[in-house]
C-alpha positions in Angstrom: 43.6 -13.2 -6.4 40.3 -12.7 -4.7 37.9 -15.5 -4.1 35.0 -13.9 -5.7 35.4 -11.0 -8.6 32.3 -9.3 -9.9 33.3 -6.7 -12.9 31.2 -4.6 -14.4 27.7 -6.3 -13.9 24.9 -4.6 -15.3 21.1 -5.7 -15.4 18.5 -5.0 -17.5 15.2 -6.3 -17.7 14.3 -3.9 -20.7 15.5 0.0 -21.9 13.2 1.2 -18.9 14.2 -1.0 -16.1 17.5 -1.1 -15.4 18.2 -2.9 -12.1 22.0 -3.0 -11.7 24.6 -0.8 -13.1 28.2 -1.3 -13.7 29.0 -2.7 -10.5 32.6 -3.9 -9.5 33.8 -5.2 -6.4 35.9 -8.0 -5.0 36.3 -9.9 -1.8 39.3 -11.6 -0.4 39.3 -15.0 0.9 38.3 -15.0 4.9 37.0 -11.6 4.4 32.9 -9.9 4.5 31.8 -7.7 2.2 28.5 -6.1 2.9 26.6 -5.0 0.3 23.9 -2.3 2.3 21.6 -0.3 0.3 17.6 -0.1 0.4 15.1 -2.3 -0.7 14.6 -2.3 -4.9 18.0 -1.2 -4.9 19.2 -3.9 -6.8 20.8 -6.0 -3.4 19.6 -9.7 -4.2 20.1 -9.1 -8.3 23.8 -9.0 -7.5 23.3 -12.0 -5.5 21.2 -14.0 -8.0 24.2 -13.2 -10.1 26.9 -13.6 -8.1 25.9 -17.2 -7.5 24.9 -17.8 -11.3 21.1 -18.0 -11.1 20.5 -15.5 -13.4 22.8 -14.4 -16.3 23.7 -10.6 -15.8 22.8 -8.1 -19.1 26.9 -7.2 -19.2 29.5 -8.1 -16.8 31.2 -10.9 -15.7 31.7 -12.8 -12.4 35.0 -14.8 -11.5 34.7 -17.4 -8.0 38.1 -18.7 -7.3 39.8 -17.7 -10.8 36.7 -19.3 -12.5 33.8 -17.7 -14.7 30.3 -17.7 -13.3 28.3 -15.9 -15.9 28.0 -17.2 -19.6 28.7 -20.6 -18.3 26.6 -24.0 -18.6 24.9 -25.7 -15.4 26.9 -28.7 -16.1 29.8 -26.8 -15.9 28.6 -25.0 -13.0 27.5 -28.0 -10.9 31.0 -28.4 -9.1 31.6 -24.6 -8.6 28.0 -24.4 -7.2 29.5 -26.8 -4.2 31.6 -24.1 -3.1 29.0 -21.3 -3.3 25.9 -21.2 -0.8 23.2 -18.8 0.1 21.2 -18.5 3.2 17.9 -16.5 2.4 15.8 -14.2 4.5 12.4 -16.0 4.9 13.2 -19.4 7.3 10.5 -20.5 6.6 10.0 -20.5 2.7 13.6 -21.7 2.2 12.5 -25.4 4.1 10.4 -27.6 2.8 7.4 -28.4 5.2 7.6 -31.8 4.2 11.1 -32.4 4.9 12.3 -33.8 7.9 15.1 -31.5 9.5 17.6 -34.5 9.2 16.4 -34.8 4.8 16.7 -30.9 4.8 20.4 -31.0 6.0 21.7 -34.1 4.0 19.8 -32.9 0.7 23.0 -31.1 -0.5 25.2 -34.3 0.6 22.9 -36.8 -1.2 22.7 -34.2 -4.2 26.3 -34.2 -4.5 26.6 -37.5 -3.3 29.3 -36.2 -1.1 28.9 -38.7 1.9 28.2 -42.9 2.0 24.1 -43.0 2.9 25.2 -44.8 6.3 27.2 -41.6 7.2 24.8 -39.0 6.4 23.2 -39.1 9.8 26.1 -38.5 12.0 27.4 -35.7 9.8 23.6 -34.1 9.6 23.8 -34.4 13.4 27.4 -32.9 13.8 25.9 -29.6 11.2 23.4 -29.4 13.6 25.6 -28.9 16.6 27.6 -26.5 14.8 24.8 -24.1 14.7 23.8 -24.8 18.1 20.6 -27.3 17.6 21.0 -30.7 19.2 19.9 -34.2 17.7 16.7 -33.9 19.3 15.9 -31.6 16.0 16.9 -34.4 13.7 13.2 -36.4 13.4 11.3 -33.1 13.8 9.5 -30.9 10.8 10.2 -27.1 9.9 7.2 -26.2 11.8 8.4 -27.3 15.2 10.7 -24.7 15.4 10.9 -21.2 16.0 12.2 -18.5 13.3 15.7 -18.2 15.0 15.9 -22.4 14.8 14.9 -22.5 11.5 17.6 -20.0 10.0 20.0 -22.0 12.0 18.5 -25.2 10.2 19.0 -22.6 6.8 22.4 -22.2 8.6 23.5 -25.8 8.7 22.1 -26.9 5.3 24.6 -24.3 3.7 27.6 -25.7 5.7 27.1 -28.8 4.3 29.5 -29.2 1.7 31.9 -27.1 3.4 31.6 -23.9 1.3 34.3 -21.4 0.8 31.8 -18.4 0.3 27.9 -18.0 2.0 25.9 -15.2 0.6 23.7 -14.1 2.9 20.8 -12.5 1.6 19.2 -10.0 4.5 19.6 -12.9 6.4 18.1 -11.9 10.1 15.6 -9.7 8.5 12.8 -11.4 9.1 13.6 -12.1 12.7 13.0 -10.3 16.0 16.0 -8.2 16.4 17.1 -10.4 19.6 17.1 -13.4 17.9 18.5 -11.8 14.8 21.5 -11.1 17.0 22.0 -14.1 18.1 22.6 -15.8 14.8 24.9 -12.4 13.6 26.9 -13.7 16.3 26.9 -17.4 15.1 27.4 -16.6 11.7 30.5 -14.7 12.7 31.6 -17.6 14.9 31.0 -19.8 12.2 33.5 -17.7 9.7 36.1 -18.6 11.9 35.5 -22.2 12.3 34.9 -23.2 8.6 37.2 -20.6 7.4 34.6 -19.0 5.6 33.9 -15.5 3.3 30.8 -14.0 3.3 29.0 -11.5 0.8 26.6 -10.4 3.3 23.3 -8.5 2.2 21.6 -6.2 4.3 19.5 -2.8 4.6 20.6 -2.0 8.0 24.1 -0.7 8.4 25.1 -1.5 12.2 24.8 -5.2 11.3 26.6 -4.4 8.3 29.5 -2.6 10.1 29.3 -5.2 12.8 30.0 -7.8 10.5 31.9 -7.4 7.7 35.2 -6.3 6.8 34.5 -4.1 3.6 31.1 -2.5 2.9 29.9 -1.3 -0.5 26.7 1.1 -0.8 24.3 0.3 -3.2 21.9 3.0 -4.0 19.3 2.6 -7.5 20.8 -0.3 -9.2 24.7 1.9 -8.8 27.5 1.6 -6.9 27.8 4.7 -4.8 30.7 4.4 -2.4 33.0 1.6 -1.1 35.4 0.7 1.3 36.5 -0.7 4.7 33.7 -0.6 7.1 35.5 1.9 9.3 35.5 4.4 6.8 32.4 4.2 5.6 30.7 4.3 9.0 33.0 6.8 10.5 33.6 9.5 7.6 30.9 8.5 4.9 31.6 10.6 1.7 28.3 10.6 0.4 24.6 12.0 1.7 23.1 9.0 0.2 25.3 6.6 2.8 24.7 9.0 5.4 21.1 8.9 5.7 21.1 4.9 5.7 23.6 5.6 9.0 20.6 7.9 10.1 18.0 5.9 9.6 18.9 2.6 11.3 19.2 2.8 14.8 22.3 1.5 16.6 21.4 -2.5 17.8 23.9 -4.2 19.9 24.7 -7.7 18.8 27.5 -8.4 21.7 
């Protein structure tokens, strides 16, 4: 059974504004799926959806066996432990007037899923994992650069030991250097928490670099799917060859 199941899923915001259409896919436990298309072509509905945020038109999505659309937020509040997302602004996803060590315990406290007196050594420890020391504890979100502050994102997610991170064009708004860097963290980081990723981007060498399966999104439609050596190497469609062509190859080693 796959850890996350999304059938069907259609959105509509009216008969002349279709967003998403009839998309299926799946990803296993352990595994990336990278959902590439460009921008307005629907990428982030899916995620809103995915992690129950908004309710899709028709279609349903399963996490771990259970139902995620058509379901109440009280009913939703334990699944939502296992589900995180790590957005593309680093900035607008921290509060300014949150301490770092507040920002990182918020989802503990929330879930009150750690004693108060051990909030601070396990904020410190989700810190390290990202590779931030406990010097960034007392400091605000402004201290730090964009890079630091996605790994702040980064660590805030990790909290309640997730099963599945969607990461919504996560190094997007980052110098393409320092967007490397945390490509490379968040793929260390897979292996360490055992985690699976539905991993949102516009450029496909990150995508191929990354994940394990890659669907193509193109105008709210599913267009082509499949492992990320076939859809790299022997693309079917034009549409999935001129996102190859128009994203220059960036080395992330």
């Amino acid at each position: 059974m796959p850890l996350l199941e999304a059938r069907n899923l259609s959105k509509s915001y009216g008969p002349e504004a279709l967003v998403v259409d009839n998309v299926s896919f799946s990803i296993a436990s352990g595994e990336t799926l990278g959902l590439v298309g460009e921008s307005g072509s629907g990428k982030s509905t899916i995620a809103r959806m995915v992690l129950g945020l908004i309710e899709p038109s028709s279609g349903s999505v399963l996490f771990d066996g259970s139902p995620i659309s058509g379901v109440s937020q009280r009913k939703l509040r334990p699944i939502r432990r296992s589900m995180q997302v790590v957005f593309q602004d680093p900035f607008a996803a921290l509060n300014p007037r949150m301490r770092v060590k507040d920002i990182v315990a918020e989802p503990l406290v929330i879930h009150k899923a750690c004693p108060h007196s051990e909030l601070q050594p396990r904020t410190a420890e989700l810190l390290r994992a990202v590779g931030l020391d406990d010097s960034a504890l007392a400091r605000f979100p402004h201290e730090f650069s964009g890079g630091q502050r996605q790994r702040i994102n980064i660590a805030r997610a990790l909290a309640l030991r997730p099963k599945l991170l969607v990461l919504d064009e996560p190094v997007s708004a980052l110098d393409v250097s320092v967007g490397a860097q945390i490509i490379n963290l968040l793929r260390d980081l897979q292996r360490e928490f055992s985690l699976t990723y539905l991993f949102i981007s516009h450029s496909m060498p990150l995508v191929r670099y990354l994940s394990t399966n890659i669907a193509v999104l193109h105008r709210g439609r599913l267009v082509e799917s499949g492992s990320s050596a076939e859809i790299c190497d022997a693309p079917r469609e034009a549409y999935t060859r001129s996102l190859l062509a128009a994203t220059p190859e960036i080395r992330v080693d």
